[in-house]
LOGU-486382 format. One record per residue (C-alpha): x, y, z; residue in three letters; residue number from 1. Coordinates in Angstrom, 1 decimal, decimal comma. Last residue first. Example, Ala and Ser with C-alpha at 12.3 -4.5 7.8 and 13.67 -1.06 7.14 Angstrom:
<rs>
+--------+--------+--------+-----+-----+
!      x !      y !      z !  aa !   i !
+--------+--------+--------+-----+-----+
!   13,7 !   -1,1 !    7,1 ! Ser !   2 !
!   12,3 !   -4,5 !    7,8 ! Ala !   1 !
+--------+--------+--------+-----+-----+
</rs>
This chain:
<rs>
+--------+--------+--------+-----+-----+
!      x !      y !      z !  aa !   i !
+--------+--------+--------+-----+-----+
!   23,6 !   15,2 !    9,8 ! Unk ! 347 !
!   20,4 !   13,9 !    9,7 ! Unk ! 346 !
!   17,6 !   16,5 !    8,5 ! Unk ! 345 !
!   14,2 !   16,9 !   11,1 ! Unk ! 344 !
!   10,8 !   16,9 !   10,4 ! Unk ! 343 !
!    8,6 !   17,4 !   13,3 ! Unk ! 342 !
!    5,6 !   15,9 !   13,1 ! Unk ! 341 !
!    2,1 !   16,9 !   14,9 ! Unk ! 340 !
!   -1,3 !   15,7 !   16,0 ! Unk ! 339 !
!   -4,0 !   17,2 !   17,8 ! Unk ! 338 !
!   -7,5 !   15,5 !   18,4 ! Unk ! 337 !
!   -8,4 !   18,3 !   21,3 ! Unk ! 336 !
!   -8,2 !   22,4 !   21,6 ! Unk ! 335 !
!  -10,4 !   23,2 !   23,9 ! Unk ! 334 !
!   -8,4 !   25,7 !   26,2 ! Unk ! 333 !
!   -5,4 !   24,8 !   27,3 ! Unk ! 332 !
!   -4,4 !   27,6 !   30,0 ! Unk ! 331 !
!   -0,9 !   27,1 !   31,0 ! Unk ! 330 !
!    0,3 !   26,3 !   27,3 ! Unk ! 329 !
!    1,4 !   22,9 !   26,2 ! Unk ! 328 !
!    5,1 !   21,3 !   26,7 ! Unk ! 327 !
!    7,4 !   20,1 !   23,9 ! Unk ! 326 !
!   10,2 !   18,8 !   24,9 ! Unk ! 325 !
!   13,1 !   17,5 !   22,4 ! Unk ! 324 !
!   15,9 !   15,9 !   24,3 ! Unk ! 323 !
!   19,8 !   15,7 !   23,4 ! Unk ! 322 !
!   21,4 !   12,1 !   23,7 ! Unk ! 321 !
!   22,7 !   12,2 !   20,0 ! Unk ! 320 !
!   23,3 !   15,6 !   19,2 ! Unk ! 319 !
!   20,7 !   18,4 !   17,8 ! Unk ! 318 !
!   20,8 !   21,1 !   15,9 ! Unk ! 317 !
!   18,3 !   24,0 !   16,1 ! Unk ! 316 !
!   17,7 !   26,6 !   12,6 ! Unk ! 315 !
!   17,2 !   29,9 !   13,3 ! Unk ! 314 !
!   17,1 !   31,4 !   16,5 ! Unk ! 313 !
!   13,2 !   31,6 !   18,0 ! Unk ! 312 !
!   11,9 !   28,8 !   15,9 ! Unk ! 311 !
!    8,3 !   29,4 !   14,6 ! Unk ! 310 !
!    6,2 !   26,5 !   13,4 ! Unk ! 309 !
!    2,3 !   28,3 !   12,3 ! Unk ! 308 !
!   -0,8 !   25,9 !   12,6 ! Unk ! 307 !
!   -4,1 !   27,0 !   11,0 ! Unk ! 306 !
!   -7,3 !   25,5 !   13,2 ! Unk ! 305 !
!   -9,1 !   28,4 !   12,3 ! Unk ! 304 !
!   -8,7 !   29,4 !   16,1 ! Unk ! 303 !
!   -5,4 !   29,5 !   15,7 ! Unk ! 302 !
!   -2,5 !   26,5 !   16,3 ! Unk ! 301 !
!    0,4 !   27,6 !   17,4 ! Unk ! 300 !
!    4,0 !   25,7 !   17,5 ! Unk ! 299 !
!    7,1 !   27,3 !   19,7 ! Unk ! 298 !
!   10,5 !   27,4 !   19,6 ! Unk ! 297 !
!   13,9 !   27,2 !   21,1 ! Unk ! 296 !
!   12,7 !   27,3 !   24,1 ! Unk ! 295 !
!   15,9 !   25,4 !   26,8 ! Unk ! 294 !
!   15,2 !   22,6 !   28,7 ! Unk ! 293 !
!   17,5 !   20,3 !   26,6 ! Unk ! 292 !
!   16,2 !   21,5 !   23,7 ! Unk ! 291 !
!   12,4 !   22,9 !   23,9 ! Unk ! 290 !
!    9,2 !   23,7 !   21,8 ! Unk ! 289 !
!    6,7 !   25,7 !   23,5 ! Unk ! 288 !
!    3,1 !   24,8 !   22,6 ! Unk ! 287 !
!    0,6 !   27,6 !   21,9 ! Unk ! 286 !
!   -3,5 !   27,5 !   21,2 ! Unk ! 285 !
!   -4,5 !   31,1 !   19,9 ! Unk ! 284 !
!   -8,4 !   30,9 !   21,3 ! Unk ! 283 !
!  -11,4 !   29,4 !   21,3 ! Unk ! 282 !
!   -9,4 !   26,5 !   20,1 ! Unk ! 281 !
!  -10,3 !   23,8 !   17,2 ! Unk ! 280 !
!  -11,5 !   20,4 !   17,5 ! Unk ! 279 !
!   -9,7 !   18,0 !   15,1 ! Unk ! 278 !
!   -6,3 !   19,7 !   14,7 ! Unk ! 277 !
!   -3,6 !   19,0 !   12,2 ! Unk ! 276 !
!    0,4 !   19,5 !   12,2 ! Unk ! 275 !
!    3,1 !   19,7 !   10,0 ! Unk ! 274 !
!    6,8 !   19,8 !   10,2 ! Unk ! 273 !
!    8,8 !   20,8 !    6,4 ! Unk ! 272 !
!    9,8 !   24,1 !    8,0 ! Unk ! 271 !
!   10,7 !   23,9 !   11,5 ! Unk ! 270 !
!   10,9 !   27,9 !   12,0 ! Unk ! 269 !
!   14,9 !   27,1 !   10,8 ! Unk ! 268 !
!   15,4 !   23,1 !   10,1 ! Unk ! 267 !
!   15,3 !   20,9 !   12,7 ! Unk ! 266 !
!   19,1 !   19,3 !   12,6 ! Unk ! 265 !
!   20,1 !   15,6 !   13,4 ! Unk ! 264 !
!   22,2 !   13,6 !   15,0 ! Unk ! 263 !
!   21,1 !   10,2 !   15,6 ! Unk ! 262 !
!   19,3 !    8,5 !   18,8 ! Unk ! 261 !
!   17,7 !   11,7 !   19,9 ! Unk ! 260 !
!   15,7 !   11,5 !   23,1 ! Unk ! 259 !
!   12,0 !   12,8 !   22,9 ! Unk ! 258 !
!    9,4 !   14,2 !   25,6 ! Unk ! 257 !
!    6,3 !   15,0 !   24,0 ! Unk ! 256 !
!    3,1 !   16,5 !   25,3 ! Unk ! 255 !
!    4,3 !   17,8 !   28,2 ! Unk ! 254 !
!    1,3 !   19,5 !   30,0 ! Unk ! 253 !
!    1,7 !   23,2 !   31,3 ! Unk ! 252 !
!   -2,2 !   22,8 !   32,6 ! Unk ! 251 !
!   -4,1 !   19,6 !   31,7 ! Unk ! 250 !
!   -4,3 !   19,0 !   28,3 ! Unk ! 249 !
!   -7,7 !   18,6 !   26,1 ! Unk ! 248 !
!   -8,4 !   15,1 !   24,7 ! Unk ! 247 !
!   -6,7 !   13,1 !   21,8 ! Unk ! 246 !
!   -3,3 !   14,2 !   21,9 ! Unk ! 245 !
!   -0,3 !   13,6 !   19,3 ! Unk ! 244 !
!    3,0 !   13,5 !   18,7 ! Unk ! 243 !
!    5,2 !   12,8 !   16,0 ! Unk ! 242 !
!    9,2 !   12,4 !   15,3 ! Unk ! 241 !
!   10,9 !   12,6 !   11,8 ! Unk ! 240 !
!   14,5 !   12,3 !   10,6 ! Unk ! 239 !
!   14,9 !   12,5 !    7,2 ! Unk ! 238 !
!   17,9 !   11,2 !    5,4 ! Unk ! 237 !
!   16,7 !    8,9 !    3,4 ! Unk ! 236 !
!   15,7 !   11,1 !    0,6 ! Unk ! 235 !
!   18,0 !    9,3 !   -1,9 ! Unk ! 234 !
!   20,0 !   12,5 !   -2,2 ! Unk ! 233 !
!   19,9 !   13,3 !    2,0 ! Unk ! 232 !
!   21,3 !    9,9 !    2,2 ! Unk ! 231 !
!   24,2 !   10,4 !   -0,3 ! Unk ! 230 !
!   25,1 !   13,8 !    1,6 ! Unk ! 229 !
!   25,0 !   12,3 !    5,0 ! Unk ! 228 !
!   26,7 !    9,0 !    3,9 ! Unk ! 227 !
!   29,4 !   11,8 !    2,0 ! Unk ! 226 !
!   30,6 !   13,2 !   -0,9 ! Unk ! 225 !
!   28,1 !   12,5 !   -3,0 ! Unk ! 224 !
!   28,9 !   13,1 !   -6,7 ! Unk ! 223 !
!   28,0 !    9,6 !   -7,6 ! Unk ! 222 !
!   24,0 !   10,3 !   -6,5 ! Unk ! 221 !
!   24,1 !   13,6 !   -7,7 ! Unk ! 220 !
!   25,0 !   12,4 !  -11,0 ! Unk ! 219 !
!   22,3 !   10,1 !  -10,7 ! Unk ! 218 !
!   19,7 !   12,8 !   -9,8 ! Unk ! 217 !
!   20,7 !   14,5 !  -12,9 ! Unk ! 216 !
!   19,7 !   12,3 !  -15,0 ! Unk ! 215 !
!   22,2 !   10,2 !  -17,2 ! Unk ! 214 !
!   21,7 !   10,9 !  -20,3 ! Unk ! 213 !
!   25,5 !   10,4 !  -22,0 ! Unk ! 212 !
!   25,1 !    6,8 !  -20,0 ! Unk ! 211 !
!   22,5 !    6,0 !  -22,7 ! Unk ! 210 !
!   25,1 !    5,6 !  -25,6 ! Unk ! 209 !
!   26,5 !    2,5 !  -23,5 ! Unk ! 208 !
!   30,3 !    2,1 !  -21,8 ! Unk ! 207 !
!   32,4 !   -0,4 !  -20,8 ! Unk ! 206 !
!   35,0 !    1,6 !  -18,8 ! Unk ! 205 !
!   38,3 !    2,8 !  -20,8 ! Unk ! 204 !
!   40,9 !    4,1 !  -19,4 ! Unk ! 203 !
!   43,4 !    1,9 !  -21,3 ! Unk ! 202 !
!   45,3 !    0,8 !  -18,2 ! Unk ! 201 !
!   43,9 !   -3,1 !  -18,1 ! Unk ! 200 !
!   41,5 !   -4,0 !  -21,4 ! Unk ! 199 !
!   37,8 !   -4,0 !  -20,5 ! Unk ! 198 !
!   36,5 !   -2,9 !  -24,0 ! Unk ! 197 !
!   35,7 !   -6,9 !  -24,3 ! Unk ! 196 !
!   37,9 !   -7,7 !  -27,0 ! Unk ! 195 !
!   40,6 !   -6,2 !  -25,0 ! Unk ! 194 !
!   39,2 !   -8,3 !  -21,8 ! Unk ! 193 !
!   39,4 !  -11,5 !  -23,8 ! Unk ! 192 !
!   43,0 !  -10,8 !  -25,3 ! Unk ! 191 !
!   44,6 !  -10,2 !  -21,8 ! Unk ! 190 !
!   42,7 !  -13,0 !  -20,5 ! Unk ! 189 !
!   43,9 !  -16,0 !  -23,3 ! Unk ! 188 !
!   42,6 !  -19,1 !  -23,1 ! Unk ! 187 !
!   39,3 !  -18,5 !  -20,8 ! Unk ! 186 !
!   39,2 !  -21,3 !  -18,1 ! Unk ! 185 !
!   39,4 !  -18,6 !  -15,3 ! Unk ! 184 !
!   35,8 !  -17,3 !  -16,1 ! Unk ! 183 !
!   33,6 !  -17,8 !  -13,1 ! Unk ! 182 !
!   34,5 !  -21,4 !  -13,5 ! Unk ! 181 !
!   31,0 !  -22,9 !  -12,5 ! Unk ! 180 !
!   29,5 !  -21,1 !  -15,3 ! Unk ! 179 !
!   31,8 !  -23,1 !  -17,9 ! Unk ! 178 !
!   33,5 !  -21,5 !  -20,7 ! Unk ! 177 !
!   33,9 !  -24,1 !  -23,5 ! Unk ! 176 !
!   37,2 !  -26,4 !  -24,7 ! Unk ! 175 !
!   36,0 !  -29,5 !  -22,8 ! Unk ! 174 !
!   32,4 !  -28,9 !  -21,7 ! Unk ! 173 !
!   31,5 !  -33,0 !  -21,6 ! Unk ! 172 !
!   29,4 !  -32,6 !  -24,9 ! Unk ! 171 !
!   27,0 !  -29,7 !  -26,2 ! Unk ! 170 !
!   25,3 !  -32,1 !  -28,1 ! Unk ! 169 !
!   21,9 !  -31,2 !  -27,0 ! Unk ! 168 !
!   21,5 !  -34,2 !  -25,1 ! Unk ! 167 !
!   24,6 !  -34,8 !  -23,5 ! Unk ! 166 !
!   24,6 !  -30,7 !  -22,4 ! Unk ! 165 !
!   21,3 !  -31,7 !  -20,8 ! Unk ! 164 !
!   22,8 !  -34,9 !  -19,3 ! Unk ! 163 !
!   26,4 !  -32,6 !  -18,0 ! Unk ! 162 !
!   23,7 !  -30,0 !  -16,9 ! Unk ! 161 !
!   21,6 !  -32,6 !  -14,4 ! Unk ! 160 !
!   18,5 !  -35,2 !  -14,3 ! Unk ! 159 !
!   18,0 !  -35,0 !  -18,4 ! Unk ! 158 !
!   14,1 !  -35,9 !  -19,0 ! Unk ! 157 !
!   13,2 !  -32,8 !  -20,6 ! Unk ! 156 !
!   15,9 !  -33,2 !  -23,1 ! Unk ! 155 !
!   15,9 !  -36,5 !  -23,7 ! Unk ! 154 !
!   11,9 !  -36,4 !  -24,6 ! Unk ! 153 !
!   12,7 !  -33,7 !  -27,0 ! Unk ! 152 !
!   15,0 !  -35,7 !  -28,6 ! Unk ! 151 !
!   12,8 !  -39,2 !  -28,4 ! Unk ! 150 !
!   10,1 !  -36,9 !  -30,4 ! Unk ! 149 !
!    7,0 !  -35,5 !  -28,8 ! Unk ! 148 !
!    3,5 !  -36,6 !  -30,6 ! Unk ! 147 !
!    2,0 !  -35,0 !  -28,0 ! Unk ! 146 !
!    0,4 !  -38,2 !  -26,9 ! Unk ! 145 !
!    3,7 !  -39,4 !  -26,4 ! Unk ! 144 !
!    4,7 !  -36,4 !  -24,3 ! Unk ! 143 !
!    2,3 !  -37,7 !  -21,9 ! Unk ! 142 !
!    3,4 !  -41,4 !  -21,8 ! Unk ! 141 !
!    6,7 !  -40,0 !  -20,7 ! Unk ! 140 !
!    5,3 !  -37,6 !  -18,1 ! Unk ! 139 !
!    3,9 !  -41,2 !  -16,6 ! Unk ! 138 !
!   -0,3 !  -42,2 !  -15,9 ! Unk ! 137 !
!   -1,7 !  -40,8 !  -19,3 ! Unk ! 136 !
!   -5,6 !  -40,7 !  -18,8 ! Unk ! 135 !
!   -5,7 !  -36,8 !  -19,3 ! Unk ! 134 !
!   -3,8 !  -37,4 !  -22,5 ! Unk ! 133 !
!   -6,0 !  -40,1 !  -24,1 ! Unk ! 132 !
!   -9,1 !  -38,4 !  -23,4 ! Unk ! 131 !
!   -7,8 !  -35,3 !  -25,0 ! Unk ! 130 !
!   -6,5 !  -36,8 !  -27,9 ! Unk ! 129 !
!   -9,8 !  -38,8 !  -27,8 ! Unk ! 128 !
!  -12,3 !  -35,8 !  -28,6 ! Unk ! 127 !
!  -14,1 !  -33,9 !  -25,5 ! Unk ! 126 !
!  -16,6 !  -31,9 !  -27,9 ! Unk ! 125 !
!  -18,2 !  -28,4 !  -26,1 ! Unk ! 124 !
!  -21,2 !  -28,3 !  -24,3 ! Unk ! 123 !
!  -23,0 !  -24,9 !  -22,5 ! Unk ! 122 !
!  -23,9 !  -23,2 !  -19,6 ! Unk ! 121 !
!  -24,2 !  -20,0 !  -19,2 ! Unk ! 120 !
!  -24,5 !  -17,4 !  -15,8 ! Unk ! 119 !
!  -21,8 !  -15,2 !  -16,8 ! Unk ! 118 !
!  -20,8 !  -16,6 !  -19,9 ! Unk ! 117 !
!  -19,6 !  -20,0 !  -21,9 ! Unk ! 116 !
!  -19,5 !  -22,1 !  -18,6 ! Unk ! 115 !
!  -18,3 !  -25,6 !  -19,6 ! Unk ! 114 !
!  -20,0 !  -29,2 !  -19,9 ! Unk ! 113 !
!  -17,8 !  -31,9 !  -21,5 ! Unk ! 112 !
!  -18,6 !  -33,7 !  -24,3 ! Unk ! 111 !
!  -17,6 !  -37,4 !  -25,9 ! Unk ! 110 !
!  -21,3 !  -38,5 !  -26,3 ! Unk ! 109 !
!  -24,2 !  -36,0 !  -26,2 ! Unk ! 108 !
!  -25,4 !  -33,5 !  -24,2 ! Unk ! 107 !
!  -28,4 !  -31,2 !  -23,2 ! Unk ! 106 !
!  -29,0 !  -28,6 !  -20,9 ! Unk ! 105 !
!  -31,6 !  -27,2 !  -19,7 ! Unk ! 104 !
!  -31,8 !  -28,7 !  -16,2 ! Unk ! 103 !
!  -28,2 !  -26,6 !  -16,2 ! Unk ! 102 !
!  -28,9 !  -23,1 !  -16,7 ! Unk ! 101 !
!  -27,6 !  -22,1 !  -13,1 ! Unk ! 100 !
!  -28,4 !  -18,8 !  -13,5 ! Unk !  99 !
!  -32,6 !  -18,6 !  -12,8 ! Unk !  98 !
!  -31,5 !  -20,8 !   -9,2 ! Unk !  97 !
!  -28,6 !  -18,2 !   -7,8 ! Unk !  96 !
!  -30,8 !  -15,3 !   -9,3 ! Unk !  95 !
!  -33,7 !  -16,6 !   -7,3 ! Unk !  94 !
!  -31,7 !  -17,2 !   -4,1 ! Unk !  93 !
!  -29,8 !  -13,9 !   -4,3 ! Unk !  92 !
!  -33,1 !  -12,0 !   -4,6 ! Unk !  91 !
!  -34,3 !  -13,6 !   -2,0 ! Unk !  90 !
!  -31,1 !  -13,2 !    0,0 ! Unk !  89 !
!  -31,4 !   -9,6 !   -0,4 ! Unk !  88 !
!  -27,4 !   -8,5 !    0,1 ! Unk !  87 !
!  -25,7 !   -5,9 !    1,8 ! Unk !  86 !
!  -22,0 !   -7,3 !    2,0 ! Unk !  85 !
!  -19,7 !   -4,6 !    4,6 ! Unk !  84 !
!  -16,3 !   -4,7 !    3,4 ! Unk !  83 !
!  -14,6 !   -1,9 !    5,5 ! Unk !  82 !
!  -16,0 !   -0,5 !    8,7 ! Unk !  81 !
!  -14,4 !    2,8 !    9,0 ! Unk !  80 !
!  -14,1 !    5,4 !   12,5 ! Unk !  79 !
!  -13,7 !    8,9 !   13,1 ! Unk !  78 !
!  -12,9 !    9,8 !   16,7 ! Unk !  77 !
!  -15,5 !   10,9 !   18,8 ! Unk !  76 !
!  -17,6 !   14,1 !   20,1 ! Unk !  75 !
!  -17,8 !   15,9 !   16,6 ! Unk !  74 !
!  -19,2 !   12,9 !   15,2 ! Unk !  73 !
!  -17,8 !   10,7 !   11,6 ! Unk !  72 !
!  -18,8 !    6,9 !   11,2 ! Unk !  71 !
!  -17,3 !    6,2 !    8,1 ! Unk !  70 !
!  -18,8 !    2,6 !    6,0 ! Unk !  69 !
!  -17,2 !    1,2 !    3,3 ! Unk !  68 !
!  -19,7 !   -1,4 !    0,7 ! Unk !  67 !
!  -20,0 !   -4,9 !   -0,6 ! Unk !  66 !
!  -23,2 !   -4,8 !   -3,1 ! Unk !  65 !
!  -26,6 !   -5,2 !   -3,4 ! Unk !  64 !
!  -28,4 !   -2,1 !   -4,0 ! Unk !  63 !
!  -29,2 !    0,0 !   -1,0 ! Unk !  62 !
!  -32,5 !    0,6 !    0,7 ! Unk !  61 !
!  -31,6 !    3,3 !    3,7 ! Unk !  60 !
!  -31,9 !    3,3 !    7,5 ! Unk !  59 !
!  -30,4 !    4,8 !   10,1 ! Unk !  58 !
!  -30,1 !    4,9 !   14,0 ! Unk !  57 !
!  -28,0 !    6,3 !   16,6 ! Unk !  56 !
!  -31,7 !    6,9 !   19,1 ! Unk !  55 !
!  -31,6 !   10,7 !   18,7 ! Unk !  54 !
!  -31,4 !   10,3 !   14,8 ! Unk !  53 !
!  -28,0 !    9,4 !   13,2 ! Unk !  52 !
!  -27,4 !   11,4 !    9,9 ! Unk !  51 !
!  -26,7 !    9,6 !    6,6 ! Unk !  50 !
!  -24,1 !   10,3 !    4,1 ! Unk !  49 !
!  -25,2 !   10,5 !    1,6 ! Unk !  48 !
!  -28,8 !   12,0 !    1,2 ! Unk !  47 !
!  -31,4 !    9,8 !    0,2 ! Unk !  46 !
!  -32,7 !    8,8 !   -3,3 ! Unk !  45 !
!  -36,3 !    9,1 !   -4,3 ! Unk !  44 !
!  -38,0 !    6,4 !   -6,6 ! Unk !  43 !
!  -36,3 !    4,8 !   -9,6 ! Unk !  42 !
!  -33,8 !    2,6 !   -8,3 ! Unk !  41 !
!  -37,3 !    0,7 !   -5,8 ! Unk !  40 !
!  -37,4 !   -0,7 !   -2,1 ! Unk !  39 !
!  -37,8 !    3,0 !   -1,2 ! Unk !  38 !
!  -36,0 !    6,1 !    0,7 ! Unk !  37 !
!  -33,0 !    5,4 !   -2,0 ! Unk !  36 !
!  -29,1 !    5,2 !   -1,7 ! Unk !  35 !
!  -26,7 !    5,6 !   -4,1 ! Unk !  34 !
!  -23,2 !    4,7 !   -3,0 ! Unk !  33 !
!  -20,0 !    7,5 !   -2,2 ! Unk !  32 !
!  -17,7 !    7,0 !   -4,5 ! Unk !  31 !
!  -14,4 !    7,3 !   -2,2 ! Unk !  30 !
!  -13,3 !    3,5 !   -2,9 ! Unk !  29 !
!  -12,2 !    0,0 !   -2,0 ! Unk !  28 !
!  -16,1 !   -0,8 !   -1,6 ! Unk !  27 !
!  -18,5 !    1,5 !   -2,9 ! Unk !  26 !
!  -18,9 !    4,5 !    0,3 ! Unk !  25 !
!  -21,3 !    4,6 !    2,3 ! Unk !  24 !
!  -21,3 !    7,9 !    4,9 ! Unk !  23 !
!  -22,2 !    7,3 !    8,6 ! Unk !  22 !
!  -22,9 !   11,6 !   10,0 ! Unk !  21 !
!  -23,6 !   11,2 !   13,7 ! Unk !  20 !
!  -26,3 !   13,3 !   15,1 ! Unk !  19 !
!  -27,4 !   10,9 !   17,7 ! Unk !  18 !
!  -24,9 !    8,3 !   19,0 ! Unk !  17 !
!  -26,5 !    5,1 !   21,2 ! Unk !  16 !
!  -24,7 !    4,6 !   24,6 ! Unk !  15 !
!  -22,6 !    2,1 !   24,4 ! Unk !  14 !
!  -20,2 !    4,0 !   26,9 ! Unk !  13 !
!  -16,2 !    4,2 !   25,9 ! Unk !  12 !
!  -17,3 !    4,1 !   22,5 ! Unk !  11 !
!  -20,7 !    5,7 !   21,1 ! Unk !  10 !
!  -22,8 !    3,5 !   19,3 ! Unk !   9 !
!  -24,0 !    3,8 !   15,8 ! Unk !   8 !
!  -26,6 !    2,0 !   15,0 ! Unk !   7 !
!  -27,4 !    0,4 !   11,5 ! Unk !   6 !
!  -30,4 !   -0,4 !    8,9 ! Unk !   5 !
!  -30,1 !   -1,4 !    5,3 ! Unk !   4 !
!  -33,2 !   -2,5 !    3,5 ! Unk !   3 !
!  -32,2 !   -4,7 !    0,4 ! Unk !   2 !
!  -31,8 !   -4,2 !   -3,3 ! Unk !   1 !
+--------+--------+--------+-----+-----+
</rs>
C-alpha cells in the first residue's frame, strides 16, 4: 500500500485545476481501483474518482499496483496517463529479501538450483546425460548424446534437396514430380487432369461438399458486377470526412472546407454521419452544409447535446473536384469540443 498524491495542472497555464474529477483505473482496464482514506484494506475507502481541491490536489492510499489515470474538467480536454507504478518501496524491499529463499537452501553434488514457485527455491538432480550434452562442442557430438543413429544424423546434416532425397532414398528424382517443374514432367497430362476432376470441356470445377454452404456474403461477393458494387460488399467503399472544433466559433465560421478526390454520394439527411458535443449550446446550434457554394444541408446540435443531419433534397452526389463546406451559424453560442463525420458511399 502506499500514499498516492497528485496535481492536476491546467494546460496552456500551469496553473493548478480545482474541481477536476482524476479517476484510477487497474491498468489496461475500466475497473476503476479501490482506494482507502488510511494506510490500511480494512478501513474506509474513498470515492473513485477523486475531486481536485482548490489547490489541484489529491491524495489516496492505494495498493501496489500499475494503474490508468483520466483527468476529466469541464474547462479542458480529457486527458490519460497510462501505466503509472505505485509502489511502497519498503514493502517491496522486504518482500524482495523474505522471497529470495536462497540462504536456506541446501545442495548436494550433481544439482542445479531452480524456482519451484512464486518466490521458491528449490534443487533438482543435474545427472551426466545432461552434463554430457550441455558440454558437447559440435551438433554431431550432440546427437550422439542422444543416442541418434548415423541415419538420422544424415538427414539433419544434408546441405541441399538432392542430399536429403540421398538420404531418405528418394534418389536423383528420375521418374518423380519435382517442385521445381511446376508440373510439366508429368507423363501423361490429359490423363492427370481426368484423374484430377480437372479434365478440359467437361464442365467440371473441382468441387468440395462445403461449397453447397457458401454464405451469402460470398455469393454477393462473386455476383458483383462492378469495383463499386464489390467494394461496397467488402465494406470498403465508404467514404468518410471529419471535422472538429475545440473552442467556440467566431461568427459565420467555416468549419470544414473539403475537396473530393473520388466520387462519392452522402446519403439522403446524411444518414450513417455522426457527431458529438462536449459543451452543449444554450440554444439550437446550426451548421449549414454546402456543395460547391450551394446548402444542401444543415447539421444541429440542441441544447441536450442531440445532433439531427437534415439534407434539403435528398440524397447529394458528389464529383471529383466538388467542395464540401460547412460553415457555422452567425451567432455561435457556447457550443465547444465538437466533432463530426460525414459518411459518404463511393460511386
Amino acid at each position: 500500500m502506499q500514499r498516492f498524491t497528485y496535481t492536476v495542472l491546467a494546460r496552456g497555464t500551469g496553473m493548478a485545476l480545482a474541481d477536476a474529477l482524476v479517476t484510477i483505473y487497474d491498468a489496461g482496464t475500466v475497473d476503476k481501483a479501490t482506494l482507502y482514506e488510511e494506510n490500511d484494506t480494512g478501513g474506509e475507502t474513498l470515492a473513485n474518482p477523486l475531486t481536485t481541491d482548490g489547490y489541484g490536489h489529491i491524495e489516496a492510499f492505494i495498493p501496489d499496483g500499475v494503474y490508468d489515470l483520466r483527468v476529466d474538467h469541464a474547462a479542458q480536454p480529457s486527458r490519460t496517463i497510462e501505466d503509472v507504478q505505485i509502489y511502497d518501496l519498503s514493502e517491496l524491499s522486504a518482500a524482495i529479501e523474505a522471497g529470495a529463499g536462497l540462504g536456506a537452501l541446501e545442495g548436494s553434488a550433481n544439482q542445479l538450483p531452480y524456482f519451484a514457485g512464486e518466490n521458491i527455491v528449490a534443487v533438482t538432480d543435474f545427472y551426466q546425460v545432461g552434463r554430457n550434452f550441455l558440454g558437447a562442442t559440435t551438433t554431431g557430438e550432440q546427437l550422439d548424446e542422444l543416442g541418434a543413429s548415423a541415419f538420422v544424423q544424415s538427414i539433419i546434416d544434408a546441405a541441399d534437396a538432392a542430399a536429403f532425397r540421398a538420404a531418405i532414398g528418394a534418389g536423383s528424382g528420375g521418374g518423380d514430380l519435382l517442385a521445381t517443374n511446376n508440373l510439366s514432367d508429368v507423363a501423361d497430362a490429359a490423363t492427370a487432369r481426368v484423374n484430377l476432376g480437372l479434365e478440359i470441356g467437361a464442365d467440371v470445377l473441382a468441387y468440395d461438399a462445403d461449397l453447397a454452404a457458401t454464405s451469402a456474403f460470398v455469393k454477393t461477393l462473386l455476383a458483383s458486377a462492378s469495383a463499386t458494387a464489390f467494394r461496397n460488399a467488402i465494406g470498403a467503399g465508404t467514404y468518410r470526412i471529419g471535422f472538429f472544433f475545440t473552442t467556440a466559433l467566431s461568427s459565420s465560421e467555416v468549419v470544414l472546407l473539403h475537396t473530393v478526390d473520388t466520387a462519392m454520394t452522402l446519403a439522403d439527411d446524411f444518414a450513417g454521419s455522426v457527431g458529438d458535443v462536449g459543451t452543449n449550446p444554450a440554444a439550437t446550434f446550426t451548421m449549414d452544409v454546402q456543395k460547391n457554394g450551394v446548402s444542401i444541408g444543415s447539421i444541429a446540435i440542441s441544447t441536450g447535446g442531440v445532433f439531427t443531419f437534415a439534407t434539403t433534397g435528398g440524397a447529394a452526389a458528389f464529383d471529383v473536384g466538388d467542395q464540401l463546406k460547412v460553415v457555422g451559424p452567425a451567432v455561435v453560442g457556447t457550443a465547444a469540443n465538437v466533432s463530426v463525420t460525414f459518411k459518404g458511399q463511393l460511386d
